[in-house]
MOPAC internal coordinates of N, CA, C and O (Angstrom, degrees):
PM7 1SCF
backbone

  N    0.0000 0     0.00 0     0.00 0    0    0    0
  C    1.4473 1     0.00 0     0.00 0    1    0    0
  C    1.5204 1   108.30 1     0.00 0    2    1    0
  O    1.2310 1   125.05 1   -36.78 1    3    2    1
  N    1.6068 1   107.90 1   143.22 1    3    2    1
  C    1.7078 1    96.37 1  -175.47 1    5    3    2
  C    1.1299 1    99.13 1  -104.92 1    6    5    3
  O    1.2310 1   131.06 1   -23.08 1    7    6    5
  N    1.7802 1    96.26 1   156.92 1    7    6    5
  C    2.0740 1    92.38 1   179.78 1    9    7    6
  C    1.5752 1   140.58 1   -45.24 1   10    9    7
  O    1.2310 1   126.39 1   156.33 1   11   10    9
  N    1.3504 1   105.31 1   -23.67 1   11   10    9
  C    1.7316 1   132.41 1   163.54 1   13   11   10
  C    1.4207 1    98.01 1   -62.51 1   14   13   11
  O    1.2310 1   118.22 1   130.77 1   15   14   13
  N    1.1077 1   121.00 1   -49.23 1   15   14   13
  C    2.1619 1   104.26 1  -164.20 1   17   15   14
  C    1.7952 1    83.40 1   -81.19 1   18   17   15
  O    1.2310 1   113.89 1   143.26 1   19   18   17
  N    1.3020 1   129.17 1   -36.74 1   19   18   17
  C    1.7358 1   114.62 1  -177.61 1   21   19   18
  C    1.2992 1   111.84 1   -61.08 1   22   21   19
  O    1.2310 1   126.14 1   129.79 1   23   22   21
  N    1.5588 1   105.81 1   -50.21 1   23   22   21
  C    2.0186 1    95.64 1   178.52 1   25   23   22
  C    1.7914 1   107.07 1   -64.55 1   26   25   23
  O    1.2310 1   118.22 1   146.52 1   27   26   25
  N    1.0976 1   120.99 1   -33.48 1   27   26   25
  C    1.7335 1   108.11 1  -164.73 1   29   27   26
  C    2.1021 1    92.23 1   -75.91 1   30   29   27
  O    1.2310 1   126.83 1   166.06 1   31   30   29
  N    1.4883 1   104.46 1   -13.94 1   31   30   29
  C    2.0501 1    96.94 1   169.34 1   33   31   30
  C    1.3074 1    94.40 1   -91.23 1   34   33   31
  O    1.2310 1    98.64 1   178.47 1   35   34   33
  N    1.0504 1   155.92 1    -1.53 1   35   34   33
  C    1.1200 1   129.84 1  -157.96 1   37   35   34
  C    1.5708 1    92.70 1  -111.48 1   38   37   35
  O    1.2310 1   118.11 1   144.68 1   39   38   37
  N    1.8416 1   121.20 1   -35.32 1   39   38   37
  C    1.0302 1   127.22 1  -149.28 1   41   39   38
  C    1.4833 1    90.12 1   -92.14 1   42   41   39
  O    1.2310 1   110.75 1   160.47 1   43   42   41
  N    1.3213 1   135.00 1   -19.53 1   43   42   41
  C    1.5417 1   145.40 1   150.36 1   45   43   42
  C    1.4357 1    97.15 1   -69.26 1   46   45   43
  O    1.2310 1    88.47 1     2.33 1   47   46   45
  N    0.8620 1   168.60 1  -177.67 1   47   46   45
  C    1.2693 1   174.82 1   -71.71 1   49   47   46
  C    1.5462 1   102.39 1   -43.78 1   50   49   47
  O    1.2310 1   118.22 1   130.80 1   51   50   49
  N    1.4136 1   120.99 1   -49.20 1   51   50   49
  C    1.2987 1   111.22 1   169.45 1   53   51   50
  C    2.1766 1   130.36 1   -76.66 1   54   53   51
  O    1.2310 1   139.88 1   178.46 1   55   54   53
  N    1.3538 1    79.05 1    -1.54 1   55   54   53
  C    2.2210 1    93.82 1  -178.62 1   57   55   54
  C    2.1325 1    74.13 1   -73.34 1   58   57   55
  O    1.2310 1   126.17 1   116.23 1   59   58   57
  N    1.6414 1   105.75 1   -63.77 1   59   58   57
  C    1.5683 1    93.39 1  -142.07 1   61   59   58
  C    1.3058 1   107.26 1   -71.71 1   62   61   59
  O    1.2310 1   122.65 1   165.92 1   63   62   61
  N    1.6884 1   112.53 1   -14.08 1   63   62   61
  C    2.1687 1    95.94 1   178.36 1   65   63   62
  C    1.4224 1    87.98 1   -78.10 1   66   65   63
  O    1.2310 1    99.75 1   153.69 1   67   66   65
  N    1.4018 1   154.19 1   -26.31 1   67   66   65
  C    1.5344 1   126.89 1  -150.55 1   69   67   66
  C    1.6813 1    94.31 1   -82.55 1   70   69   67
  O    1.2310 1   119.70 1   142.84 1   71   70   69
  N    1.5849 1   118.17 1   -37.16 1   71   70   69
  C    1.3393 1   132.97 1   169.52 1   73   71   70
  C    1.9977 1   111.13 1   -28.80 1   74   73   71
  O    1.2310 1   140.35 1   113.03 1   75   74   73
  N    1.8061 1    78.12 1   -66.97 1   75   74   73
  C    1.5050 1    92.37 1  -165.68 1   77   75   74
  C    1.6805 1   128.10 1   -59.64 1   78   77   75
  O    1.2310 1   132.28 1   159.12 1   79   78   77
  N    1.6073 1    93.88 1   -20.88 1   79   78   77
  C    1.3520 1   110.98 1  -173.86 1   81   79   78
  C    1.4209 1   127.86 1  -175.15 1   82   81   79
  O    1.2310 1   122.17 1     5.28 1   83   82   81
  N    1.2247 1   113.44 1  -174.72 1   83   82   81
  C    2.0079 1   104.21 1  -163.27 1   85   83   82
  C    1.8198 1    76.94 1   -86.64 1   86   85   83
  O    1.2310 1   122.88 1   -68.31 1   87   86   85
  N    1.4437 1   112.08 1   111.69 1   87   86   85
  C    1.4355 1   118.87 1   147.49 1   89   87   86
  C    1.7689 1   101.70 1  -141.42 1   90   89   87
  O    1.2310 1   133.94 1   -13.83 1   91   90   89
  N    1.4901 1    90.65 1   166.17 1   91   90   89
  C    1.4410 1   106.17 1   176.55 1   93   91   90
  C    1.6633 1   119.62 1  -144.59 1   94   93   91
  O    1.2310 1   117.96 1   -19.38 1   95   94   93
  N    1.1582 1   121.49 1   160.62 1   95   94   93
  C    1.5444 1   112.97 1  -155.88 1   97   95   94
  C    1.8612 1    94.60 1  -123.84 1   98   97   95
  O    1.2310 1   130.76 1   -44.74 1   99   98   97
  N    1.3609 1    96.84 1   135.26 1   99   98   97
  C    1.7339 1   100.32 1   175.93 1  101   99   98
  C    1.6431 1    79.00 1  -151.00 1  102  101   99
  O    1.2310 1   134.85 1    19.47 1  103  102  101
  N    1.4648 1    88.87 1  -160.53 1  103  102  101
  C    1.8135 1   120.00 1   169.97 1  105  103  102
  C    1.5579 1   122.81 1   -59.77 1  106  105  103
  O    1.2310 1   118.76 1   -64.13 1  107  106  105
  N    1.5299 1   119.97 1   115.87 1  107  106  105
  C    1.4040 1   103.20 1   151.09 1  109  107  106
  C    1.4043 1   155.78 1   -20.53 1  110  109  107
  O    1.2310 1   107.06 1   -74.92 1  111  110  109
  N    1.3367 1   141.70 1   105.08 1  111  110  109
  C    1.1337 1   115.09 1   172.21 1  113  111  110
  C    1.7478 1   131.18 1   -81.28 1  114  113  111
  O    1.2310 1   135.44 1  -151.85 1  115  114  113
  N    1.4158 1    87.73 1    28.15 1  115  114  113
  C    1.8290 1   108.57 1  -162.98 1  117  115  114
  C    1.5639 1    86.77 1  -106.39 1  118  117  115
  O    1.2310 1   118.41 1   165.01 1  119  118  117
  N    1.4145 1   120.64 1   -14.99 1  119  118  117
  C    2.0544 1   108.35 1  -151.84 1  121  119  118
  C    1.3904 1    84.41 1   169.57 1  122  121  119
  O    1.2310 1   136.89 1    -9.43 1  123  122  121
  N    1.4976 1    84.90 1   170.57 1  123  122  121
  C    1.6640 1   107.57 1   144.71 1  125  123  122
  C    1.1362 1   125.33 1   -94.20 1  126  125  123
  O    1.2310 1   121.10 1   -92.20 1  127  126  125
  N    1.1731 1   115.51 1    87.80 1  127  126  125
  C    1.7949 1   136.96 1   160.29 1  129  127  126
  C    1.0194 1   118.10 1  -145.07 1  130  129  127
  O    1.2310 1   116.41 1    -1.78 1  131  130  129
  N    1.4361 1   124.43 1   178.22 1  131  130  129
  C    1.6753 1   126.43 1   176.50 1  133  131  130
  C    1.5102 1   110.74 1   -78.19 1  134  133  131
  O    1.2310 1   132.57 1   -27.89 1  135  134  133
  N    1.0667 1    93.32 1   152.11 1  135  134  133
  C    1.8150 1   103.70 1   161.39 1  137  135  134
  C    1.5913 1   108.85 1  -151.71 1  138  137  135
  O    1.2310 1   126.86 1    10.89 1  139  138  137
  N    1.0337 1   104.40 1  -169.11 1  139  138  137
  C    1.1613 1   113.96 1  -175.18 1  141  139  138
  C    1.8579 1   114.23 1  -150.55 1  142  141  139
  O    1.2310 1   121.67 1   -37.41 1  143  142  141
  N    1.8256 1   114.40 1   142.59 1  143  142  141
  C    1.0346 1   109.17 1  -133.45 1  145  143  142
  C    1.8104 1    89.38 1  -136.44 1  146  145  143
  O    1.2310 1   119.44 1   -26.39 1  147  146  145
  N    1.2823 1   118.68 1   153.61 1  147  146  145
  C    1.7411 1   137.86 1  -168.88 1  149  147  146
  C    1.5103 1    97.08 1  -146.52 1  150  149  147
  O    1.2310 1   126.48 1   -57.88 1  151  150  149
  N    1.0571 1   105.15 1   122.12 1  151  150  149
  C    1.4876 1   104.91 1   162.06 1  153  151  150
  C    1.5315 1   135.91 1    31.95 1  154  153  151
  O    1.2310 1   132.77 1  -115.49 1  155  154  153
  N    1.6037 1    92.93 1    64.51 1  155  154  153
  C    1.2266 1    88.59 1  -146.45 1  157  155  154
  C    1.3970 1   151.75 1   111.04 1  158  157  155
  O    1.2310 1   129.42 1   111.29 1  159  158  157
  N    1.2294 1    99.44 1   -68.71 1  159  158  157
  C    1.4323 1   118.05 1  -162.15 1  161  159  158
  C    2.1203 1   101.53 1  -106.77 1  162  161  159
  O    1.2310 1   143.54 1   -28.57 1  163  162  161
  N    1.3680 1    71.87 1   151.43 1  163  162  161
  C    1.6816 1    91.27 1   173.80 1  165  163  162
  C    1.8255 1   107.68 1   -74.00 1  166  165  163
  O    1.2310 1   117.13 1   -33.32 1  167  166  165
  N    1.2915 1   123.07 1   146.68 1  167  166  165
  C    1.5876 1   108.94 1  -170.08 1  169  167  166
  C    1.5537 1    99.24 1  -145.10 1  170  169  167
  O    1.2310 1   120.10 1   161.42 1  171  170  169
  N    1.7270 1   117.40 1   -18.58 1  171  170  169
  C    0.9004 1   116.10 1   175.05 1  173  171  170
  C    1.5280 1   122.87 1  -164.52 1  174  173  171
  O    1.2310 1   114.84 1   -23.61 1  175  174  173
  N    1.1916 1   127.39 1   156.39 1  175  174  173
  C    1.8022 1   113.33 1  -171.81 1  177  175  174
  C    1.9733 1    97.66 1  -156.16 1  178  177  175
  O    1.2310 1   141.57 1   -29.31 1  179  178  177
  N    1.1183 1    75.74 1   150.69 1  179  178  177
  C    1.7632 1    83.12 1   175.67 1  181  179  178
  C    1.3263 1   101.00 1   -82.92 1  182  181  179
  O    1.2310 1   122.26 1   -23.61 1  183  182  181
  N    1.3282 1   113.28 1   156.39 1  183  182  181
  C    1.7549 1   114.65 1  -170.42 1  185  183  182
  C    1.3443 1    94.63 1  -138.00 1  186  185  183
  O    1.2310 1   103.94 1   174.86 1  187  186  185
  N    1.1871 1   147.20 1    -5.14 1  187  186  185
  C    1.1592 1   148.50 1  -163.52 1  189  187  186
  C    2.1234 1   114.75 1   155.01 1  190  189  187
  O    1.2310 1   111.91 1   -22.68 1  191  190  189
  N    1.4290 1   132.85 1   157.32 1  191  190  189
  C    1.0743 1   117.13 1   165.44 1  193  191  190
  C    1.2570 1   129.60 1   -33.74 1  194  193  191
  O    1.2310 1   117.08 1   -71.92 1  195  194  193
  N    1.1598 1   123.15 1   108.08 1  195  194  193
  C    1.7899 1   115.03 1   161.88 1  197  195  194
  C    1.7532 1    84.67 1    98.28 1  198  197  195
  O    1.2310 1   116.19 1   140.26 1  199  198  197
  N    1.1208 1   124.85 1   -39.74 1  199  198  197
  C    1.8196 1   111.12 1  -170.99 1  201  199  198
  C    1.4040 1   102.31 1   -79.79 1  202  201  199
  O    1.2310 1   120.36 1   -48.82 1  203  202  201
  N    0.9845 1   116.91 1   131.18 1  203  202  201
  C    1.9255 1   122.62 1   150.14 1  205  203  202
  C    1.3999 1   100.84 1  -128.12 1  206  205  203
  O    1.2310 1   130.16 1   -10.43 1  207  206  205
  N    1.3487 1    98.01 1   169.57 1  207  206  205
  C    1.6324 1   124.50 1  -173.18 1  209  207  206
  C    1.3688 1   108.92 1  -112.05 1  210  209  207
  O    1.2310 1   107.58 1   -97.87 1  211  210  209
  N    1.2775 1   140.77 1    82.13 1  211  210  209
  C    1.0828 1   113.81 1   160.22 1  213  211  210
  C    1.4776 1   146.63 1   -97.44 1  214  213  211
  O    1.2310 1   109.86 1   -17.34 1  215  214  213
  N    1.4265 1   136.63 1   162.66 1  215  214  213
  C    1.0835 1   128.70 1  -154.28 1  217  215  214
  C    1.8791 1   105.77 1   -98.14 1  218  217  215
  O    1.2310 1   110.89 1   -64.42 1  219  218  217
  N    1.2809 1   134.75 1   115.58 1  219  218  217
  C    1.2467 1   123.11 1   165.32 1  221  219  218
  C    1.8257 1   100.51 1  -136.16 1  222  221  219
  O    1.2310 1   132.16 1   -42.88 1  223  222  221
  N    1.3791 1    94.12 1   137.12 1  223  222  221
  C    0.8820 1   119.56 1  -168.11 1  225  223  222
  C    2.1949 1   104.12 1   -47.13 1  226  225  223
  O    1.2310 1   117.30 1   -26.29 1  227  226  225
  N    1.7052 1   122.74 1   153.71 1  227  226  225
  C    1.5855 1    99.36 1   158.44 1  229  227  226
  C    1.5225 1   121.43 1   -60.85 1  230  229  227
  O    1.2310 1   116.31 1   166.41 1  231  230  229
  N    0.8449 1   124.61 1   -13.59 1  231  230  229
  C    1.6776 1   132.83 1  -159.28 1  233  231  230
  C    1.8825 1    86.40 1   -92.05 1  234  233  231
  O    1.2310 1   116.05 1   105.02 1  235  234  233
  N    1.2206 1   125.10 1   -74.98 1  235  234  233
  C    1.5501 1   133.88 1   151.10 1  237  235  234
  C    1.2092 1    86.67 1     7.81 1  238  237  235
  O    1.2310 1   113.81 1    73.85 1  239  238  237
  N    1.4247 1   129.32 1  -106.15 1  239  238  237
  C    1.5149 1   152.58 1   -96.72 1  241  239  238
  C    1.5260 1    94.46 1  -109.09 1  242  241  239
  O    1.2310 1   126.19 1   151.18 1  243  242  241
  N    1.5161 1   105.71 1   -28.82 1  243  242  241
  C    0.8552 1    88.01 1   157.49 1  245  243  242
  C    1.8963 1   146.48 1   -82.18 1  246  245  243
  O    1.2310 1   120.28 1   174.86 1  247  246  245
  N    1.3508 1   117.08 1    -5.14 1  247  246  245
  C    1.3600 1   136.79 1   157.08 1  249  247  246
  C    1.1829 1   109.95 1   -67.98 1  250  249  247
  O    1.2310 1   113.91 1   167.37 1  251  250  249
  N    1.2801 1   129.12 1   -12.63 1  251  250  249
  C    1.8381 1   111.07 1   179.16 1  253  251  250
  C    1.6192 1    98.32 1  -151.76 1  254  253  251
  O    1.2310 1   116.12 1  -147.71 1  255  254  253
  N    1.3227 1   124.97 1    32.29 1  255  254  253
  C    0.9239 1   111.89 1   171.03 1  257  255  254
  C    1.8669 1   109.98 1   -82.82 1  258  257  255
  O    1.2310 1   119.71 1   139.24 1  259  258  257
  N    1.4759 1   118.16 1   -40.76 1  259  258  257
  C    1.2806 1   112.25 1   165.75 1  261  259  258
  C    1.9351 1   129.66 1   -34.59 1  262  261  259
  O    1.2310 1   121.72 1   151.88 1  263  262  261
  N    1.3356 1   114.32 1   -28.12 1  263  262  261
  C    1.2916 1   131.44 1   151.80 1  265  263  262
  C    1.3949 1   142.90 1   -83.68 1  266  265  263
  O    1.2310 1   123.97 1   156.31 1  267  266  265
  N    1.7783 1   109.98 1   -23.69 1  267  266  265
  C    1.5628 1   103.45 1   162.76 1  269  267  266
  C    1.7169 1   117.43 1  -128.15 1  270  269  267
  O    1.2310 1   126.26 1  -169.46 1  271  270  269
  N    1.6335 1   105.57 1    10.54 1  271  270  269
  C    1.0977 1   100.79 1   170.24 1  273  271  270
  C    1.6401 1   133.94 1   -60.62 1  274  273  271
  O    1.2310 1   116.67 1   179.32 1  275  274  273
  N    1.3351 1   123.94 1    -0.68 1  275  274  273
  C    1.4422 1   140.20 1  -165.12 1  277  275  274
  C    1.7991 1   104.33 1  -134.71 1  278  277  275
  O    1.2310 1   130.02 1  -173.69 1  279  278  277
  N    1.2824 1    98.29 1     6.31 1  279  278  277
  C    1.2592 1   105.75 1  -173.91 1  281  279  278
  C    1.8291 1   121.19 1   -69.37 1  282  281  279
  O    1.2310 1   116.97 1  -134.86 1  283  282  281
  N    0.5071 1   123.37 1    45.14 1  283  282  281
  C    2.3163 1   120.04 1  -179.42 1  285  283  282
  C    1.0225 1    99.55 1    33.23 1  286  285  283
  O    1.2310 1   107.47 1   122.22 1  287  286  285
  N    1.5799 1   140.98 1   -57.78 1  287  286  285
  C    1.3093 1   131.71 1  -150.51 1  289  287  286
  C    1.4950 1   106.26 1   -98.61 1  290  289  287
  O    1.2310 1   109.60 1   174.99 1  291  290  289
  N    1.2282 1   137.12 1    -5.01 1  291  290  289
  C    1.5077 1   137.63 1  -140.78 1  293  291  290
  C    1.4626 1    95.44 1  -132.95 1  294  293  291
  O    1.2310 1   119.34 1   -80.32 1  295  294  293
  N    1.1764 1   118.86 1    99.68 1  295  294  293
  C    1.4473 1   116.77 1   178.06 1  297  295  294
  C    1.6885 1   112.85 1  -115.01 1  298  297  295
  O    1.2310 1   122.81 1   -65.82 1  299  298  297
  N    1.3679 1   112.22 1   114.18 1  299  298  297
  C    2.0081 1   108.71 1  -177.34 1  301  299  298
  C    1.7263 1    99.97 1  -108.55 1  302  301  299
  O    1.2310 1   127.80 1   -44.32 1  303  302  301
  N    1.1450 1   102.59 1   135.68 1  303  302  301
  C    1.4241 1   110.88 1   178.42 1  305  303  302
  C    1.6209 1    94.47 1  -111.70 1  306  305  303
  O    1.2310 1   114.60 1   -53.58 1  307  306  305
  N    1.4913 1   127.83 1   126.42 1  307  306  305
  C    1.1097 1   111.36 1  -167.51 1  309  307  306
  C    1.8140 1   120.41 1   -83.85 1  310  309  307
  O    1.2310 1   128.37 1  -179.19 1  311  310  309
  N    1.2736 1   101.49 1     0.81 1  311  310  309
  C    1.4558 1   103.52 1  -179.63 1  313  311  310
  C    2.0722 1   100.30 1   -80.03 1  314  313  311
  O    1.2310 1   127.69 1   148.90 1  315  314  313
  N    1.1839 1   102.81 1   -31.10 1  315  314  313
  C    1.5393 1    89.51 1   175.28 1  317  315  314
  C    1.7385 1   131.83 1   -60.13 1  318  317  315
  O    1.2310 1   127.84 1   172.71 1  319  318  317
  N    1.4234 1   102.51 1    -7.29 1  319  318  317
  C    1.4968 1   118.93 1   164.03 1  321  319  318
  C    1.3264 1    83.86 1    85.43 1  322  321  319
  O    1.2310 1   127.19 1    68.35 1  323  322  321
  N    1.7380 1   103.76 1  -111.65 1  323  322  321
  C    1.5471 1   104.09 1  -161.47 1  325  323  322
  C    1.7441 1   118.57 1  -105.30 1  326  325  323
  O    1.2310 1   116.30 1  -145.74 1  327  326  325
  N    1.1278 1   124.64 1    34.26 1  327  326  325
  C    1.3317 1   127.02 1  -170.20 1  329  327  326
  C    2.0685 1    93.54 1  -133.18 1  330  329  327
  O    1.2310 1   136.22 1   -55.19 1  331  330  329
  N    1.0377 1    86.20 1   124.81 1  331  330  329
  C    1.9368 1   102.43 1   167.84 1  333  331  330
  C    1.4185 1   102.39 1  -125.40 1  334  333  331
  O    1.2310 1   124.44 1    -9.89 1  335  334  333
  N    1.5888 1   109.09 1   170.11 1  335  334  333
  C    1.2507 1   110.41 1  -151.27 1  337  335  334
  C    1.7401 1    85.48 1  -139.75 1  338  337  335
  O    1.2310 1   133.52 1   -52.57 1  339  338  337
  N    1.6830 1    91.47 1   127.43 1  339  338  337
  C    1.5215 1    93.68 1   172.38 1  341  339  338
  C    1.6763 1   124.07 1  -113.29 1  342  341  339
  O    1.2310 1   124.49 1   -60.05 1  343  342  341
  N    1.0270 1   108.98 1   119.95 1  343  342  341
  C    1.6952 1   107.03 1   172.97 1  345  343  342
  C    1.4691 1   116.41 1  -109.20 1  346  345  343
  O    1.2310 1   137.01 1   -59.04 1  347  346  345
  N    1.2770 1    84.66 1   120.96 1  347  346  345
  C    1.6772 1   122.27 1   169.37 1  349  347  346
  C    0.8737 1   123.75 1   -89.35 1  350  349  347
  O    1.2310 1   123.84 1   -40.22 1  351  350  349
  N    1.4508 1   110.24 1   139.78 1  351  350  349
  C    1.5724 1   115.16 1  -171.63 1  353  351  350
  C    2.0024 1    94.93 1  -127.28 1  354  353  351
  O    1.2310 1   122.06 1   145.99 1  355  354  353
  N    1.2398 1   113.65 1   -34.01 1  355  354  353
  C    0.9442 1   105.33 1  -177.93 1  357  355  354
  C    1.7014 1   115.64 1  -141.66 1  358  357  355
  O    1.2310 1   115.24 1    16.84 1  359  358  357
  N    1.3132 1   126.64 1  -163.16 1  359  358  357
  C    1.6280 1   133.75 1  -170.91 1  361  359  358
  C    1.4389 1    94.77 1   -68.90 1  362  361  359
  O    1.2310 1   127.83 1   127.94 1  363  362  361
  N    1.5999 1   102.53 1   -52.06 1  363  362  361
  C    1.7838 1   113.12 1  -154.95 1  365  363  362
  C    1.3715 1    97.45 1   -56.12 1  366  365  363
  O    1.2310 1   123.29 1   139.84 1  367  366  365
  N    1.5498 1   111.29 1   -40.16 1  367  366  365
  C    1.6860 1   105.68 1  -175.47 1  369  367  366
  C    1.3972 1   120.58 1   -35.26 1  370  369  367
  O    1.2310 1   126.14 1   117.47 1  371  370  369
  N    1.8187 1   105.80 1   -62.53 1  371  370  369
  C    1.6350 1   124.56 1   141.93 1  373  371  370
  C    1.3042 1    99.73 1    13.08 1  374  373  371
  O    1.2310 1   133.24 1    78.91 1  375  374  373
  N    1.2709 1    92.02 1  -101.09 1  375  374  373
  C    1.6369 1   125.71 1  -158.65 1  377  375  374
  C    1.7067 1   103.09 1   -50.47 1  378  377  375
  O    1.2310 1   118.92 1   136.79 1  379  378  377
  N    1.2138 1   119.66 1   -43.21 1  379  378  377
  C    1.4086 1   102.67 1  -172.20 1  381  379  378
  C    1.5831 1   117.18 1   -81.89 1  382  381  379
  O    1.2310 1   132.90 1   162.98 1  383  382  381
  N    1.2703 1    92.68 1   -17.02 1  383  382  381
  C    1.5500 1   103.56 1   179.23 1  385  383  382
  C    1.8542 1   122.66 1   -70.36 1  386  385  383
  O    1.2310 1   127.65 1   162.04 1  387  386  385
  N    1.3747 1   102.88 1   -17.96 1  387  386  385
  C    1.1936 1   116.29 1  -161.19 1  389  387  386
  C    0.9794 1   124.35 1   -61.93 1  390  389  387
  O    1.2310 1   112.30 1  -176.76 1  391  390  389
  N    1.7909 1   132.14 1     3.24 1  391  390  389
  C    1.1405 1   132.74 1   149.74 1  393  391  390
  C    1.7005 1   117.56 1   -92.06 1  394  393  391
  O    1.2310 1   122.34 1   152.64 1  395  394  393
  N    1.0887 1   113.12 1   -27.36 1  395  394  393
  C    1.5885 1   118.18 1   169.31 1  397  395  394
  C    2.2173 1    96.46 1   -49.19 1  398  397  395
  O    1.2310 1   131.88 1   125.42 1  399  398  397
  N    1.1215 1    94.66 1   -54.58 1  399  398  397
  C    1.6403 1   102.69 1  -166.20 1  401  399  398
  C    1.3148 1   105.12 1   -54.88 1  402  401  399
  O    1.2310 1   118.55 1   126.49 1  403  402  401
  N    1.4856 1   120.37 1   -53.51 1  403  402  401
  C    1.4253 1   119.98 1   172.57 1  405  403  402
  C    1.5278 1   117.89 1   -66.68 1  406  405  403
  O    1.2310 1   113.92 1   178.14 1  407  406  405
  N    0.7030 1   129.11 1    -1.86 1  407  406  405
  C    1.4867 1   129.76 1   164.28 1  409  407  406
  C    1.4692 1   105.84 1   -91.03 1  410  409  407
  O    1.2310 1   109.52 1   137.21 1  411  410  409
  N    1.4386 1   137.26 1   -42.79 1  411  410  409
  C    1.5667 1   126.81 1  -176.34 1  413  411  410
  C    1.6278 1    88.26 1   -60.20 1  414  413  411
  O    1.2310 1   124.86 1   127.04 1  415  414  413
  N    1.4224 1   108.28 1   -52.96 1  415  414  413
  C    1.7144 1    99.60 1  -176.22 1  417  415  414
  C    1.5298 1   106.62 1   -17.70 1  418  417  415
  O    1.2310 1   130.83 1    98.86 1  419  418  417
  N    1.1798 1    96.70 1   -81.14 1  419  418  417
  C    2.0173 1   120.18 1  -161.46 1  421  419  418
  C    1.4793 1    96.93 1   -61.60 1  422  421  419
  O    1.2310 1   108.55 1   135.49 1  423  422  421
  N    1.1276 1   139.03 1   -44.51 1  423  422  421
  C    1.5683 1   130.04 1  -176.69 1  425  423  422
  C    1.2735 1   103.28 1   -59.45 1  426  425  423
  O    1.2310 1   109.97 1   142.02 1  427  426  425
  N    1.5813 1   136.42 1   -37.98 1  427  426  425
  C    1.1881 1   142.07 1  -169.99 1  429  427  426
  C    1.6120 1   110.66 1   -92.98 1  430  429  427
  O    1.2310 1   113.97 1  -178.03 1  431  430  429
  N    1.0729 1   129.01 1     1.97 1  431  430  429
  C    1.5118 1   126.59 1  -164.89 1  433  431  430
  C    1.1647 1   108.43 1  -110.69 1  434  433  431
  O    1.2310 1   126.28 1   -53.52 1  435  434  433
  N    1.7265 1   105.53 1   126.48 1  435  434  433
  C    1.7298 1   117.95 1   158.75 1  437  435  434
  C    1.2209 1   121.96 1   -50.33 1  438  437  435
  O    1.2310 1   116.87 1   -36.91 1  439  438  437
  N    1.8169 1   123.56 1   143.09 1  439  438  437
  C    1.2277 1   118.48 1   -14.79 1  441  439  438
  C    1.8593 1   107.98 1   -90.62 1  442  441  439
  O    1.2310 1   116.11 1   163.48 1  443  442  441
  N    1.0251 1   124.99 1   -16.52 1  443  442  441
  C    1.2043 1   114.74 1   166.82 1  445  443  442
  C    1.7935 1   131.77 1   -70.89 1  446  445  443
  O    1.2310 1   124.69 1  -135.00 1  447  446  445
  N    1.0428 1   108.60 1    45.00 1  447  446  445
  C    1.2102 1   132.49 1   161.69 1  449  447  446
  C    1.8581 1   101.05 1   -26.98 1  450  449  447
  O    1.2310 1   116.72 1   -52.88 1  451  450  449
  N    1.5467 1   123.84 1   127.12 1  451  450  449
  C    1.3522 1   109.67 1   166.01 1  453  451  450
  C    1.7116 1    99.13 1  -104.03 1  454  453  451
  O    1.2310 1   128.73 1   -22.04 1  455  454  453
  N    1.2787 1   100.78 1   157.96 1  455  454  453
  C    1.8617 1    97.21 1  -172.65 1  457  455  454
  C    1.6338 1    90.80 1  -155.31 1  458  457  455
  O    1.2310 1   121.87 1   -24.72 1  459  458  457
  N    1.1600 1   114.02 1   155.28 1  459  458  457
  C    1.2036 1   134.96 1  -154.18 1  461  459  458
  C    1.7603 1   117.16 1  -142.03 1  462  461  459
  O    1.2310 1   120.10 1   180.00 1  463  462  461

């Protein structure tokens, strides 16, 4: 994937969390790259083209894991606790993902924070 098709996923990935919920996008505190930020908290960061990290809570993951756990793009390593890593290849990914995304929203959001 070339760095142009990662920023135009990344720059889709960031239209549908600002959509989905009160987030906002500055600097990593992982690097220098973008992420994007809830209450606070860091929830997601580009890690490479097409890869981001995002943060959902176990309690999160656990409400929609029955739907994106088998998913191609959605990879959870369980030692990372609450951050899985999504690779994108394309918009639709976006698009199909878009309830996984709104849920890190709400797992991550003051004061009802879900935690696990």
């Amino acid at each position: 994937m070339s760095e142009d098709d990662g920023d135009a996923l990344w720059e889709a990935f960031v239209i549908t969390m600002l959509r989905a919920g009160v987030t906002w996008e500055q600097r990593s505190r992982y690097g220098d790259k973008p992420a994007l930020f809830t209450a606070a908290r860091e929830i997601a960061h580009l890690e490479a083209p097409g890869v981001i990290d995002l943060r959902i809570t176990r309690a999160g993951w656990s409400q929609v894991k029955d739907r994106f756990n088998a998913d191609p793009a959605v990879r959870r390593d369980p030692s990372r606790r609450d951050w899985i890593e999504l690779h994108l290849r394309s918009p639709a990914d976006v698009d199909r993902l878009r309830d996984l995304l709104t849920a890190a929203i709400a797992a991550n959001a003051l004061p009802n924070r879900i935690t696990g």
